[in-house]
C-alpha positions in Angstrom: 0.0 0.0 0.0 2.7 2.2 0.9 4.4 1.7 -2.7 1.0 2.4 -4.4 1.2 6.2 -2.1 4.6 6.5 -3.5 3.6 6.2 -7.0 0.6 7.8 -7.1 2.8 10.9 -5.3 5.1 10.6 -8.4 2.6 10.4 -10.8 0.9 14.2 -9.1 4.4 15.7 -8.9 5.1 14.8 -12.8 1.6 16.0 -14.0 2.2 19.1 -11.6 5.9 19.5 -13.6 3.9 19.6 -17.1 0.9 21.6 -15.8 3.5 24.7 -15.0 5.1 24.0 -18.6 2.1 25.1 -20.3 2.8 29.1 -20.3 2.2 31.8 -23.0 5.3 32.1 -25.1 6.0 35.0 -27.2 6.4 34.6 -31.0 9.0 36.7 -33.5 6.7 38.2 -35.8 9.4 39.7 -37.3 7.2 43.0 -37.5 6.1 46.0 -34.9 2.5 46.0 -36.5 -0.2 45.9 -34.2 -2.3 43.5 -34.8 -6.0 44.1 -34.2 -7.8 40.3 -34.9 -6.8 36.8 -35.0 -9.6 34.5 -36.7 -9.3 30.6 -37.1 -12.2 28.8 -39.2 -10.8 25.4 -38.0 -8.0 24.3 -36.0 -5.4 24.8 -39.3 -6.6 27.6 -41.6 -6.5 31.1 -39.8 -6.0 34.3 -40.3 -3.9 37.4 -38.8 -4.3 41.4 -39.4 -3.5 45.1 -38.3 -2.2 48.4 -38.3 -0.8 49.4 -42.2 -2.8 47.0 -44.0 -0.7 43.7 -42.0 -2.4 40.1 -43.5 -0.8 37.2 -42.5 -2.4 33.6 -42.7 -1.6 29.9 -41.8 -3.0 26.5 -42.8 -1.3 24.7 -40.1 -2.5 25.7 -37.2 -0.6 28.6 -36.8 3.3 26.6 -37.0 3.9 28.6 -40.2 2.5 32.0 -41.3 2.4 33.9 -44.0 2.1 37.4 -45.1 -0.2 38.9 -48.1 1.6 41.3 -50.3 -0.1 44.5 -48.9 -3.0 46.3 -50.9 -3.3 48.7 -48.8 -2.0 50.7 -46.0 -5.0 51.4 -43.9 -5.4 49.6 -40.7 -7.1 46.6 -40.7 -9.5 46.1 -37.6 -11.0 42.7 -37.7 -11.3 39.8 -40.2 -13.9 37.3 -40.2 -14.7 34.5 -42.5 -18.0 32.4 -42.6 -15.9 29.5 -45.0 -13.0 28.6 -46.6 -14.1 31.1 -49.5 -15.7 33.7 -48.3 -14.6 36.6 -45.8 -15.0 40.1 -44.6 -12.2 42.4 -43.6 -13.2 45.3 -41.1 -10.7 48.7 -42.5 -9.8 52.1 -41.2 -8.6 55.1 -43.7 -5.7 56.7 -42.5 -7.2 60.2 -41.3 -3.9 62.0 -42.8 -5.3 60.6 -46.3 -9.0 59.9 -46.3 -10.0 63.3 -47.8 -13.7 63.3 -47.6 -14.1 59.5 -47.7 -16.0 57.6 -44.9 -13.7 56.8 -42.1 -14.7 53.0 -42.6 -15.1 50.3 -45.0 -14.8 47.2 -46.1 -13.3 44.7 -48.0 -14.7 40.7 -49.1 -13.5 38.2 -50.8 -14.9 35.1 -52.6 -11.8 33.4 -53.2 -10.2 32.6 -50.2 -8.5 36.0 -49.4 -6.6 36.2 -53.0 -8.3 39.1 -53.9 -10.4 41.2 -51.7 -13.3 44.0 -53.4 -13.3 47.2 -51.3 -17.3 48.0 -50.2 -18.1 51.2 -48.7 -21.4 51.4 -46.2 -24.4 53.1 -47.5 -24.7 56.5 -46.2 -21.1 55.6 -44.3 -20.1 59.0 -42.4 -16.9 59.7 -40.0 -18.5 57.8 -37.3 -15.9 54.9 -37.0 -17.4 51.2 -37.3 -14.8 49.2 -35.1 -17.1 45.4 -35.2 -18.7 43.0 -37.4 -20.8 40.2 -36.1 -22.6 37.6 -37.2 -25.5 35.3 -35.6 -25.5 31.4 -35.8 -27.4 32.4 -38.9 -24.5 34.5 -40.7 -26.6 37.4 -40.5 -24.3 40.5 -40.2 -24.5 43.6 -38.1 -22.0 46.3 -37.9 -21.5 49.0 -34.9 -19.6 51.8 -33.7 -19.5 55.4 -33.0 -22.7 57.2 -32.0 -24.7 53.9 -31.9 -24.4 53.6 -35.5 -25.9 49.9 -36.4 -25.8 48.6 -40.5 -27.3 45.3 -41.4 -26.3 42.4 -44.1 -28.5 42.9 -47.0 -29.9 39.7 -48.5 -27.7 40.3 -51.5 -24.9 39.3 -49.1 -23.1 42.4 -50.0 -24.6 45.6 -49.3 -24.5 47.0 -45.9 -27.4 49.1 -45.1 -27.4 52.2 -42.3 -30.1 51.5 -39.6 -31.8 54.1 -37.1 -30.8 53.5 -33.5 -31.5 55.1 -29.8 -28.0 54.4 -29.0 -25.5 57.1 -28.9 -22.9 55.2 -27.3 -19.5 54.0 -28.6 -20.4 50.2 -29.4 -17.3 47.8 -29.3 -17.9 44.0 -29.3 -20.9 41.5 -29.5 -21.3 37.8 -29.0 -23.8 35.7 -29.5 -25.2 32.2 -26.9 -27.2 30.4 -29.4 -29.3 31.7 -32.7 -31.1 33.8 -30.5 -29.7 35.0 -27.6 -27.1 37.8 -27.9 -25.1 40.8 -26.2 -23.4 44.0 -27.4 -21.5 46.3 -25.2 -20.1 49.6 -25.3 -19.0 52.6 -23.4 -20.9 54.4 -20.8 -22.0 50.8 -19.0 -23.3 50.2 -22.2 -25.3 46.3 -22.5 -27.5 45.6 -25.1 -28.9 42.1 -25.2 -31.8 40.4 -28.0 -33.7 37.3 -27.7 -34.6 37.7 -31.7 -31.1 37.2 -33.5 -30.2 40.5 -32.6 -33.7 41.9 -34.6 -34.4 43.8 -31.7 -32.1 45.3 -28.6 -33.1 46.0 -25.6 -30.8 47.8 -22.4 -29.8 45.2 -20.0 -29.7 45.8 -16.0 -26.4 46.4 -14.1 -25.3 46.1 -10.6 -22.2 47.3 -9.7 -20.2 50.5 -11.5 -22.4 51.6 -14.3 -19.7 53.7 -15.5 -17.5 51.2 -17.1 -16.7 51.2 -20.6 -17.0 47.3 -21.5 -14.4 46.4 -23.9 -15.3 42.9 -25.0 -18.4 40.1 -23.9 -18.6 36.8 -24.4 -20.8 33.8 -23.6 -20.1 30.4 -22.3 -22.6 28.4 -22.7 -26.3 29.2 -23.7 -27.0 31.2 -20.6 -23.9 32.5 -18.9 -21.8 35.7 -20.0 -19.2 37.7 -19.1 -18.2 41.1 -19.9 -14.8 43.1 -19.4 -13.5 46.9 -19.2 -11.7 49.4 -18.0 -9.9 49.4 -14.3 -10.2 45.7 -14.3 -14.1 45.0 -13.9 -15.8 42.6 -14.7 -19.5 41.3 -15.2 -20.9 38.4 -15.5 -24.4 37.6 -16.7 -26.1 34.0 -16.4 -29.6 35.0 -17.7 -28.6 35.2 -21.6 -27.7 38.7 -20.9 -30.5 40.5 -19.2 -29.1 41.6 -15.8 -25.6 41.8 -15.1 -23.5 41.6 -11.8 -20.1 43.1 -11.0 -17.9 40.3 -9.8 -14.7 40.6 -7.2 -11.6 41.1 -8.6 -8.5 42.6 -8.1 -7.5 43.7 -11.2 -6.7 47.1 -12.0 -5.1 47.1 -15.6 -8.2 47.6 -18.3 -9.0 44.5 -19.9 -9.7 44.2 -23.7 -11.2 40.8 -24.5 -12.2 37.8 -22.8 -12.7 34.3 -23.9 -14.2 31.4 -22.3 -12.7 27.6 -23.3 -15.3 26.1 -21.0 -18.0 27.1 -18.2 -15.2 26.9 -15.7 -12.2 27.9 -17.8 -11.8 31.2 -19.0 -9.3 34.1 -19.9 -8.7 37.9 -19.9 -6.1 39.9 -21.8 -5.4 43.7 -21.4 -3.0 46.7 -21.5 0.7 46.3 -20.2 0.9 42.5 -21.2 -1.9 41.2 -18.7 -3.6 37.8 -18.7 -5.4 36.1 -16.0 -7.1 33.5 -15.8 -10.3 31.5 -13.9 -10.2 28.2 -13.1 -13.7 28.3 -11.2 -16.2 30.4 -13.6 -15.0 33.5 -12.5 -15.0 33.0 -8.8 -11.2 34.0 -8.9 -9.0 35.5 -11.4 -5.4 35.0 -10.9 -2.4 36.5 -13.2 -0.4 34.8 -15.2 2.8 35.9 -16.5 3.0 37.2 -20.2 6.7 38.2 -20.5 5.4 41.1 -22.2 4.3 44.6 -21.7 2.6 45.6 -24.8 -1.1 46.0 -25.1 -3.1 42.8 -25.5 -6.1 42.9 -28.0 -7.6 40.0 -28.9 -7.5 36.3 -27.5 -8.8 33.0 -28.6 -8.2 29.6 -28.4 -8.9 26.8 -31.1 -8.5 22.9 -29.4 -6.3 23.2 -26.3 -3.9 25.9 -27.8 -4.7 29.8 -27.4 -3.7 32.9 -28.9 -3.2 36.6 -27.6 -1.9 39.5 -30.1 -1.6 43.2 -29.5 0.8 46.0 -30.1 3.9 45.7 -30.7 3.6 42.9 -33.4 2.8 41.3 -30.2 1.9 37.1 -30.8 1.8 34.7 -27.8 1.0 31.3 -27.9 -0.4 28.5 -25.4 -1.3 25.0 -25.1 -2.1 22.8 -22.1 -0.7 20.3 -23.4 3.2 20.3 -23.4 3.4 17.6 -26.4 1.5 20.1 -28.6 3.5 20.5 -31.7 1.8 24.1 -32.1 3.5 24.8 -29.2 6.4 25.3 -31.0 8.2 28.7 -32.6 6.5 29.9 -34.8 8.0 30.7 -38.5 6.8 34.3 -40.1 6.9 33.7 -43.7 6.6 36.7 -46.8 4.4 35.8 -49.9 
């Protein structure tokens, strides 16, 4: 019996030993871009973009990258595909050239990102549109400054203005299921529709009203969390309706947050910081980054996760210290 202690002891220690192996690693880009969005459509194919009109994509998981020959040197904001063909790129004019052009627009491709057609947004204005989202239906909806809301026509291409009460900076959206969605903004801004975002309604908050929420996401079909400046964070678990300020200490504002089960979830923010829950939000603890830039984005595809930001800031993670995307990753030039 006592030999079976022993062992078992052994066995604890070694998974312990692996456990603290798994830690975010930074990449060489190879570039100072900084990156805005990191998509993946499946756990090989993915896509990479930013500041001065930065594309880089992979087809291995994220091992090897490679970079598009620029088209153009306005900042790319978000990109977002729906299949292997067909994708949307979210772009900012550079305000030192735009003239009297709209401050936003976009750019879709049919070919898998080989050529991209600029679109502009009907009656598209300075108000900047910093999101795109889609429901489980791949309907789209665009947001930004001053409330401004466009909708996905039918023709799959044309991007009509909507009138809104909102007159709120609008940031990030997420949907639970086909119905059940959020959208958050500044000024303790939370939206949330039970219609496939067809209809938004403001959603009850307890705690410090004031925040300006950065990023929301749901895990599962009823709980959500949302994240912001000075560190707060709310959590929902009634598909979005009322919305609770949870204990945490902190302070740095936090950009995006991503969820890898009900249990298991992340934040990133400014001057490198990640943490972490292990126990649905109950506690957030930091974990080390080796980096100070701004985080933007994270998300994880399988076990291994992603976090970009300034910089030409790209760290990599995987719980599993066997993961052969947890090694260096090569920066390649078309």
């Amino acid at each position: 019996m006592k030999g079976i202690k022993i062992v078992f002891t052994i066995m604890l220690l070694c998974l312990a030993a692996q456990v603290s192996k798994a830690e975010w690693t930074k990449q060489n880009t190879n570039s100072f871009a900084w990156y805005k969005d990191i998509f993946f459509l499946d756990e090989n194919k993915g896509w990479l973009v930013g500041t001065d009109g930065i594309i880089s994509s992979t087809v291995d998981g994220g091992t090897t990258w490679m970079q598009t020959k620029k088209f153009t040197t306005d900042s790319i904001l978000q990109v977002y595909f729906s299949d292997e063909l067909n994708g949307w790129l979210l772009c900012e004019r550079n305000m030192y050239s735009r003239g009297n052009n709209p401050t936003s627009y976009l750019r879709r491709t049919t070919d898998g990102g080989l050529t991209w057609e600029k679109i502009e947004f009907e009656d598209g204005g300075r108000e900047r549109v910093v999101k795109l989202f889609f429901n489980m239906d791949k309907v789209g909806t665009a947001f930004g400054e001053g409330g401004v809301f466009y909708k996905l026509q039918d023709d799959g291409k044309t991007w009509k203005r909507s009138k809104t009460a909102i007159h709120y900076l609008l940031l990030d959206a997420a949907y639970a299921d086909e119905k059940v969605g959020a959208i958050v903004g500044t000024g303790g801004t939370i939206l949330f529709t039970e219609d496939s975002g067809y209809t938004w309604e403001k959603a009850t908050l307890l705690g410090d009203t004031d925040t300006r929420f950065n990023a929301v996401y749901f895990a599962g079909t009823k709980g959500a969390w949302a994240v912001g400046t000075r560190g707060r964070i709310f959590y929902s678990n009634g598909g979005g309706r009322l919305w609770r300020q949870q204990e945490s200490t902190v302070t740095a504002n936090l950009n995006d947050v991503y969820f890898t089960s009900v249990n298991n979830g992340w934040a990133v923010g400014d001057n490198g910081i990640i943490v972490r829950t292990r126990d649905g939000g109950k506690n957030w603890d930091d974990v080390p980054a080796k980096v100070n830039h701004k985080l933007e984005k994270i998300t994880f595809v399988g076990t291994r996760g992603w976090a970009i930001g300034f910089g030409g800031t790209v760290l990599t993670y995987s719980d599993s210290p066997n993961d052969p995307g947890a090694k260096p990753l090569l920066m390649k030039r078309s």
